[in-house]
N, C-alpha and C positions, 0 to 999 in steps of 0.2 A: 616545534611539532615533534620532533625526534624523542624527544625527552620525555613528552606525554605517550607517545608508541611503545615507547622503551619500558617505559614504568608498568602501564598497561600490559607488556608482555613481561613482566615480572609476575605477573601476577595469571598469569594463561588464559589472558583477553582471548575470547572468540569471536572470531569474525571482524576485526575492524576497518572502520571506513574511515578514510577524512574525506568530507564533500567541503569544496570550495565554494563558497554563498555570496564572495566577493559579486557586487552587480544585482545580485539576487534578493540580498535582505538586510537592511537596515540596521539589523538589530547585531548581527556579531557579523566576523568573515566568514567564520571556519565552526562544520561541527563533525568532531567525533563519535562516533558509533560503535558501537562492541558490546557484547554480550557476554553474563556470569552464568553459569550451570545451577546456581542458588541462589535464592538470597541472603545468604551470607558470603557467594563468591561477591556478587554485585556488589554488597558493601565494601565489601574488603579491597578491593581493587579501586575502588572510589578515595577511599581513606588512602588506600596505600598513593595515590595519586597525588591527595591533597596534602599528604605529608610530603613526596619527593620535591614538587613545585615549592612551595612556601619556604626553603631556604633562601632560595633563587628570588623570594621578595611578590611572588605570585601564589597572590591567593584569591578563591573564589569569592566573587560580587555576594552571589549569590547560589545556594544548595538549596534542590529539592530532594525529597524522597529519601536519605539514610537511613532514617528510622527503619520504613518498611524495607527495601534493599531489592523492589520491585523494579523502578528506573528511578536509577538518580540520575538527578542534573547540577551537572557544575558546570555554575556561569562564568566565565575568566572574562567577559563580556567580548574580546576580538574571538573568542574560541566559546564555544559553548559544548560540553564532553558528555555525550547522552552513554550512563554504563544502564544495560536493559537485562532484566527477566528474557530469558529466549520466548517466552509465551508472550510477551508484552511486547517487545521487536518487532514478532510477525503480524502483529494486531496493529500498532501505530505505522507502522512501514515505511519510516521517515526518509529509507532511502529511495522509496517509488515517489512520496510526499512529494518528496524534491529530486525528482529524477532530471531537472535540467541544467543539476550543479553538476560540476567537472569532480569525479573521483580522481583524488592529489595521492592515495594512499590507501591501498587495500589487501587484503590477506592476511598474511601473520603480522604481530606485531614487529617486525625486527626493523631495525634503522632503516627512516628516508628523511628527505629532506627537509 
């Protein structure tokens, strides 16, 4: 998780979340949240993400959304990393969506566990 924040704050993620889904949802543990000022921050911080992982042997299942650079989603399937349009954020509200996951990781991106 360190390493997705870190990357993320390379690139001046705003706002991020990690909500723990462990219990909550089937489909992955963990999802990421943060917000680009554009859509070419959004992309860029997607890209620059999907480049730092993929040494490391992690690469995503599954990407939506680069093209546009509105919300991507990259699927690592245990982690699923939503980078948002700030207009698109406060419109899907994934952190209200799932307000009864435990926030593991929030504010700036700098190192946690």
């Amino acid at each position: 998780m360190r390493l997705v924040l870190e990357a993320l704050a390379d690139r001046k993620a705003v706002d991020p979340v990690v909500l723990d889904l462990r219990g909550l949802c089937a489909a992955t543990d963990y999802f990421v949240i943060c917000s680009g000022t554009s859509d070419t921050h959004v992309r860029g911080m997607a890209e620059h993400l999907v480049q730092v992982l993929a040494p490391r042997g992690l690469v995503p299942h599954h990407v939506e959304g680069l093209t546009q650079g509105r919300w991507v989603l990259l699927d690592y399937v245990d982690l699923v990393v939503h980078v948002f349009h700030p207009e698109l954020r406060e419109f899907y509200q994934l952190e209200r969506l799932w307000g009864d996951a435990p926030v593991v990781a929030a504010g700036d991106a700098g190192p946690t566990g």
